[in-house]
C-alpha positions as CSV (number, residue, x, y, z in Angstrom):
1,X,-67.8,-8.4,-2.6
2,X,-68.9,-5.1,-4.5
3,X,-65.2,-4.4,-4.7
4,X,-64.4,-7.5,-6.1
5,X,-67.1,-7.5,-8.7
6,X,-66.3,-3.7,-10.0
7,X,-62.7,-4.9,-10.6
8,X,-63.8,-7.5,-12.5
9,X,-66.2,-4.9,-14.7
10,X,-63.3,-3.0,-15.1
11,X,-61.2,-5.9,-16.5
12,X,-63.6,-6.7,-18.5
13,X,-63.8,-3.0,-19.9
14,X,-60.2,-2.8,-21.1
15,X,-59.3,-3.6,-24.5
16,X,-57.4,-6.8,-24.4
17,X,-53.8,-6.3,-25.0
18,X,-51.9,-7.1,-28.1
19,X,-50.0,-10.6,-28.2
20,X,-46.2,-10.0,-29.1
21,X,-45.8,-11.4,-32.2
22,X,-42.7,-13.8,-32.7
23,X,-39.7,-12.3,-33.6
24,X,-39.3,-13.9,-36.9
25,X,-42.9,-12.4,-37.8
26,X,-42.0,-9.2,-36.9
27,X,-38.9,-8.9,-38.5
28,X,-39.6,-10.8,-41.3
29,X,-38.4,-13.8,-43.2
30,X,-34.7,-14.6,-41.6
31,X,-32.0,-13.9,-43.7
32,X,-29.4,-16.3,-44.9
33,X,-25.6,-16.5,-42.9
34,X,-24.0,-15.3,-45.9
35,X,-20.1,-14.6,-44.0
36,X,-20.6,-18.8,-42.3
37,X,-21.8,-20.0,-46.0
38,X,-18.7,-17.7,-47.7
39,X,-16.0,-19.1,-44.9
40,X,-18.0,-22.8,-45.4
41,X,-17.1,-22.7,-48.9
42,X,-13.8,-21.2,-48.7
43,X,-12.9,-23.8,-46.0
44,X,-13.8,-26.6,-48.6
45,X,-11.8,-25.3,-51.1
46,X,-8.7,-24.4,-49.5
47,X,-9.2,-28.7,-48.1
48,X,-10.3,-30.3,-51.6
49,X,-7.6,-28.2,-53.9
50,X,-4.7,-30.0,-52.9
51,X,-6.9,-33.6,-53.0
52,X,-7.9,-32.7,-56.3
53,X,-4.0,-31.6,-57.4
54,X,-2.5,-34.4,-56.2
55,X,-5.3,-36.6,-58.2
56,X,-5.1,-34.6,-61.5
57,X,-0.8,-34.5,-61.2
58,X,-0.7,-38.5,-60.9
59,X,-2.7,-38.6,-64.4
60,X,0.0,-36.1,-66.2
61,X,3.0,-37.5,-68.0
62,X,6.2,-36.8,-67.0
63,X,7.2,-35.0,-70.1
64,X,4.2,-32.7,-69.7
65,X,4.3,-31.7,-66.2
66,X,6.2,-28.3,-66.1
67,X,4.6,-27.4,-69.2
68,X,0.9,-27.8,-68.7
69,X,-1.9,-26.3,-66.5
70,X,-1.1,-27.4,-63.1
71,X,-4.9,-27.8,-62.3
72,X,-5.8,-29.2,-65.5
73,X,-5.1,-32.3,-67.5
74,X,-4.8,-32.0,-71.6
75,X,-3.9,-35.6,-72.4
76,X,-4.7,-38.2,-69.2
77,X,-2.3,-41.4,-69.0
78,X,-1.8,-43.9,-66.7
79,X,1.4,-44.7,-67.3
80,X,2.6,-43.6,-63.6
81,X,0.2,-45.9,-62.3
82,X,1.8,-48.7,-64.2
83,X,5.1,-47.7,-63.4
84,X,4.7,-47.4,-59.7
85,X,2.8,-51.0,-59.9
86,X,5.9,-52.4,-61.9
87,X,8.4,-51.2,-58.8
88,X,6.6,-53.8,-55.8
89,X,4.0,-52.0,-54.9
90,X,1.6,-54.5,-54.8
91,X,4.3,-56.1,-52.0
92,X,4.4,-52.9,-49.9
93,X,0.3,-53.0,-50.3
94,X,0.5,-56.3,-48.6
95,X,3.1,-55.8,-46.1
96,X,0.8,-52.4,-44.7
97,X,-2.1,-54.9,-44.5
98,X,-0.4,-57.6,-42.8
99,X,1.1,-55.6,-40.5
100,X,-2.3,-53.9,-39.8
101,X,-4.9,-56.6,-39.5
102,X,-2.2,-58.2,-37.2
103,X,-2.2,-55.6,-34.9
104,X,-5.9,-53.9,-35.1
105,X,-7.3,-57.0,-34.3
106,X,-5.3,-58.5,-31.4
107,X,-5.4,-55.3,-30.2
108,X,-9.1,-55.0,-30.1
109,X,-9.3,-58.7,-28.5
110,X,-7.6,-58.0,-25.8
111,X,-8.5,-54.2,-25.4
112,X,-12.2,-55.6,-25.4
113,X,-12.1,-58.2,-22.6
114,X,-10.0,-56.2,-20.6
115,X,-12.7,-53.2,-20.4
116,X,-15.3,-56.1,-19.7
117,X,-13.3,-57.0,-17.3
118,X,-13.0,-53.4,-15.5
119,X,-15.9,-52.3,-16.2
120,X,-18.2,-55.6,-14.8
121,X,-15.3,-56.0,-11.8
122,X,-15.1,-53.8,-8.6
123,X,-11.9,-55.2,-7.6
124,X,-9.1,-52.6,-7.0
125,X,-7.0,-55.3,-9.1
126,X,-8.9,-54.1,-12.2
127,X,-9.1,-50.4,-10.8
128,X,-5.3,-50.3,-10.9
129,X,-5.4,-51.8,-14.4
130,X,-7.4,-49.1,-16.0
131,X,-4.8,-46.9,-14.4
132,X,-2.4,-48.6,-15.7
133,X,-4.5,-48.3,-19.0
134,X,-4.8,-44.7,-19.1
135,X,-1.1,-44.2,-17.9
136,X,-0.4,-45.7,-21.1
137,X,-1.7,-42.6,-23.0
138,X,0.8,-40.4,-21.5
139,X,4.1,-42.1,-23.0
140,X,4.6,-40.6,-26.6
141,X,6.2,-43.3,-28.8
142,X,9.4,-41.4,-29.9
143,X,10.3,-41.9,-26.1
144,X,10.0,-45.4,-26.0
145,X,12.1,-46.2,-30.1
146,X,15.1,-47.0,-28.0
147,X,14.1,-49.6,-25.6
148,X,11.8,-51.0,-28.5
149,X,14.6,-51.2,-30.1
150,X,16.5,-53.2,-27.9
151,X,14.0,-55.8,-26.9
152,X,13.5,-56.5,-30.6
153,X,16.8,-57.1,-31.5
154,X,17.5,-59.2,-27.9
155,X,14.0,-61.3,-29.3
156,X,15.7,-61.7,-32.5
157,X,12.7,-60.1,-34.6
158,X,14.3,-57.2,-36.0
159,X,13.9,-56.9,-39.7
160,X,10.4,-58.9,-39.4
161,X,7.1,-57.7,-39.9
162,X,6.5,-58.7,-36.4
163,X,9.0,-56.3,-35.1
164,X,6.0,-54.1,-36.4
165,X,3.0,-55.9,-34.9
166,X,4.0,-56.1,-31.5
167,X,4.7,-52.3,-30.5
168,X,1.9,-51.7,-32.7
169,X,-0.4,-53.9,-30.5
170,X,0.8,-52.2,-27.3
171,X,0.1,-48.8,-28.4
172,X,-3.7,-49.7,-29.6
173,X,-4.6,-51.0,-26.3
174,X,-4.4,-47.7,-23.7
175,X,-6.9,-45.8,-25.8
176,X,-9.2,-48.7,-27.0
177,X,-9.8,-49.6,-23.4
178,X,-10.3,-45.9,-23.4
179,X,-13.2,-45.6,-25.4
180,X,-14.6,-49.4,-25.1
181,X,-15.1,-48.4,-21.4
182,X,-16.8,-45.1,-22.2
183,X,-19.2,-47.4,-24.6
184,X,-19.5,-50.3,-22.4
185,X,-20.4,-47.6,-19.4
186,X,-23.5,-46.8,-21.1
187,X,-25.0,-51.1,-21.5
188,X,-27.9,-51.2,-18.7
189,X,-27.0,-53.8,-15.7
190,X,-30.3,-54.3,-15.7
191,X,-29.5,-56.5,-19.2
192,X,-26.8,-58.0,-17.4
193,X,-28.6,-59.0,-14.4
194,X,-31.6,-60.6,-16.4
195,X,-28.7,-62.9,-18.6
196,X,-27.6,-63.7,-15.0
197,X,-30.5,-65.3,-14.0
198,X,-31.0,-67.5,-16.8
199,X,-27.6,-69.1,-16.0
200,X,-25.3,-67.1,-18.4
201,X,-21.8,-66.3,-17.0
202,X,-19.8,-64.0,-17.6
203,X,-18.0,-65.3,-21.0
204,X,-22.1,-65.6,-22.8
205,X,-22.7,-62.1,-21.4
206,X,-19.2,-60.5,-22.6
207,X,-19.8,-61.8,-26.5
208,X,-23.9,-62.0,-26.6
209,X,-24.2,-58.7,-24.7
210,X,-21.7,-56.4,-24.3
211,X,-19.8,-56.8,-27.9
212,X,-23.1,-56.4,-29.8
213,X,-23.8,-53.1,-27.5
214,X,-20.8,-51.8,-28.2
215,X,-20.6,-52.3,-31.8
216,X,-20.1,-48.6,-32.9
217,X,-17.3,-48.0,-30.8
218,X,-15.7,-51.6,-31.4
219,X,-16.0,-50.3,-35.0
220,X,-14.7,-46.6,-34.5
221,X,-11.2,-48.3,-32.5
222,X,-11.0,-50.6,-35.1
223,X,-10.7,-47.9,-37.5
224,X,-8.7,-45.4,-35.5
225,X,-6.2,-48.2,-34.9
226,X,-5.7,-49.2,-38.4
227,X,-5.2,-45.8,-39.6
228,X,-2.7,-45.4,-37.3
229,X,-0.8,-48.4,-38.0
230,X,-1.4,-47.8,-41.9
231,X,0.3,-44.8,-41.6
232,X,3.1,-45.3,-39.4
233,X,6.8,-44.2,-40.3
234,X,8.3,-44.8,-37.4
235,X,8.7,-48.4,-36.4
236,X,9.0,-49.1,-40.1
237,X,11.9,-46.9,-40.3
238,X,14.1,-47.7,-37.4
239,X,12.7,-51.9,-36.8
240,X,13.1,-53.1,-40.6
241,X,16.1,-52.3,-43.3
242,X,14.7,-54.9,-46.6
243,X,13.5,-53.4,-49.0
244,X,11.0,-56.4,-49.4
245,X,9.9,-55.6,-45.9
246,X,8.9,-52.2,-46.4
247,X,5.5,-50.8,-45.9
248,X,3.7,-48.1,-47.7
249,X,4.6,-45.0,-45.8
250,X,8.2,-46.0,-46.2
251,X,8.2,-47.1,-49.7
252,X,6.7,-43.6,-50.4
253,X,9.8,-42.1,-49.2
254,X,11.8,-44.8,-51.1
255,X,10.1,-43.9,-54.0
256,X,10.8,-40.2,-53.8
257,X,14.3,-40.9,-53.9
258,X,13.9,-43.6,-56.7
259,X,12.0,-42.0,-59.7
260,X,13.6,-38.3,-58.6
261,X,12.0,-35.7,-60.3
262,X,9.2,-37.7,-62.1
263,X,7.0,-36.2,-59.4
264,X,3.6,-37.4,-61.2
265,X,4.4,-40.9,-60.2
266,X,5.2,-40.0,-56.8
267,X,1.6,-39.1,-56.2
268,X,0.6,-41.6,-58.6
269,X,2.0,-44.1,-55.9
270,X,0.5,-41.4,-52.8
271,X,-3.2,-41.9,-54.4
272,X,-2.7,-45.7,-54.3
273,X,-2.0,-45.9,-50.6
274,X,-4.6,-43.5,-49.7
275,X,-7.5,-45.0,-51.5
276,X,-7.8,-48.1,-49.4
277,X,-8.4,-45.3,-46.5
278,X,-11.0,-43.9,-48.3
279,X,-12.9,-47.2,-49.2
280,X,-12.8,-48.1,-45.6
281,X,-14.5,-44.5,-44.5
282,X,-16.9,-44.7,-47.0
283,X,-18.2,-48.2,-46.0
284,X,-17.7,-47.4,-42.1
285,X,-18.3,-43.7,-41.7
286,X,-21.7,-44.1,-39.8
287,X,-20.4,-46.5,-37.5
288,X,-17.5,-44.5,-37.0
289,X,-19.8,-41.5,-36.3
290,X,-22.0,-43.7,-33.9
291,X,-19.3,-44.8,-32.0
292,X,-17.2,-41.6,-31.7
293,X,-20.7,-39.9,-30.2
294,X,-21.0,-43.4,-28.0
295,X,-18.1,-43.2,-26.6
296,X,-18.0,-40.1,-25.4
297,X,-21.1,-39.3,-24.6
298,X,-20.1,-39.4,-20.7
C-alpha cells in the first residue's frame, strides 16, 4: 500500500505532458495543390478548345474561313445552319431517332424482365441465361457484320430502318442485364417478401417494386444505349444504301463529301447532331450518376 500511494505522489508531482498539437496547427494553414489545380485547368482546356472551335467554325462563312482568326468570329452567320437544314437533315434527325427509341426501349423491356427473372429465380435455367447474358459481352460487333448481314437480307429487311433496330436490340441486352442485375442485387427481399404476403405475385412486384428501385440504373442503360445507337456507323453503313434511309453519323460522312471544302457547314451539321446528346445529359446527368454508382456498387 505505501508503495502504491508514493507512485501515485509521484505522478501527481510531474508536470503533465504537452498534448501534440494537430498537424495542420503545427504547420500552419495548408497550402493550396497548385501542380493538381495547374494540370485541372490545363486538362479542361486541352478538352473544351476543340468543343469551342468546332462551335465558333460552324458560325464562320465560307468565304471567310482561311482568312479570319481561327478561334474568333468577326461577322457570325447562320447561313451553314440553313444550308445543312436545306440538304434533309431534318430526315436524317428523324431516322437517328426512330432507329433509337426503337431499339433503347425494347431493349430495356426485355433486358429488365429478364434480370427480374434471374435475379428473383434460383433455377439453373436462369443461371445459364445470365451466362448466356454475359457471354454476349465478349463478341465485338465487327465479328458478327457478316452473318448480320446475311440474315437481313434472307428476312428481306435490308435497306430498312429495321435492318437497324434489330441488331441494335441484340447488342443492348448483354450489358443492360448487366447492370439491371447489379441494381436489382441491392432491392431488400425483405420488400419482396412483405408484397408476397399481401397476395402480390410476381408481375405487381416486378413493376411496383423492383422498376421503381431501380430507376437510376433503368435510367443510366437507357442512356448508354441510345448513345450507342445514336452514334453508330456501322450497321448504317453496311445494312442501308438510300440516301432517304440514312442516319446522322452517315449523313455526316455524306455531307463531307457533298459540300467539299465548305468545312464550316460540316461542323455546322456536326453541332446539330450532337446537341440532342447534350440536352439529354443535361436533363438526365444525375440519374445517370445515380445509377452508374448503383450499379456497381457490388
Amino acid at each position: 500500500m505505501t508503495k502504491t500511494v508514493e507512485v501515485k505522489r509521484r505522478q501527481e508531482q510531474l508536470p503533465d505532458a504537452p498534448s501534440p498539437k494537430p498537424a495542420r496547427i503545427i504547420r500552419g494553414r495548408r497550402l493550396p495543390n497548385l501542380p493538381g489545380s495547374v494540370g485541372a485547368w490545363l486538362w479542361l482546356a486541352v478538352i473544351i478548345l476543340p468543343i469551342y472551335y468546332v462551335i465558333i467554325t460552324s458560325f464562320k462563312p465560307r468565304a471567310g474561313f482561311f482568312r479570319t482568326n481561327p478561334l474568333w468570329v468577326p461577322d457570325p452567320t447562320l447561313e451553314n445552319y440553313a444550308l445543312v437544314l436545306q440538304n434533309d437533315f431534318l430526315r436524317y434527325f428523324a431516322n437517328s431517332l426512330i432507329v433509337t427509341v426503337g431499339s433503347v426501349i425494347p431493349a430495356l423491356l426485355v433486358s429488365f424482365m429478364a434480370t427480374y427473372a434471374i435475379v428473383r429465380g434460383r433455377t439453373k435455367f436462369l443461371g445459364m441465361t445470365n451466362k448466356l447474358f454475359l457471354l454476349g459481352l465478349a463478341i465485338p460487333l465487327h465479328a458478327t457484320i457478316i452473318p448480320i448481314y446475311y440474315m437481313v437480307g434472307k428476312m428481306q429487311l435490308y435497306d430498312t430502318l429495321l435492318a437497324l433496330i434489330l441488331p441494335s436490340i441484340a447488342f443492348a441486352i448483354p450489358i443492360s442485364v448487366l447492370i439491371l442485375a447489379s441494381s436489382m442485387r441491392n432491392v431488400p427481399n425483405e420488400l419482396f417478401d412483405s408484397m408476397r404476403l399481401d397476395g402480390c405475385s410476381d408481375w405487381t412486384m416486378m413493376w411496383r417494386l423492383a422498376l421503381p428501385m431501380t430507376r437510376p440504373a433503368v435510367v443510366t442503360v437507357g442512356i448508354y444505349n441510345a448513345l450507342q445507337v445514336w452514334n453508330g456507323f456501322l450497321f448504317p453503313l453496311v445494312l442501308t444504301q438510300s440516301p432517304e434511309l440514312r442516319v446522322l453519323p452517315l449523313s455526316l460522312w455524306a455531307y463531307q463529301g457533298q459540300f467539299g471544302s465548305n468545312i464550316p457547314a460540316v461542323l455546322a451539321a456536326v453541332v446539330l447532331a450532337t446537341l440532342p446528346l447534350v440536352v439529354l445529359y443535361v436533363v438526365a446527368r444525375r440519374q445517370l450518376v445515380g445509377g452508374l454508382a448503383a450499379g456497381f456498387s457490388k
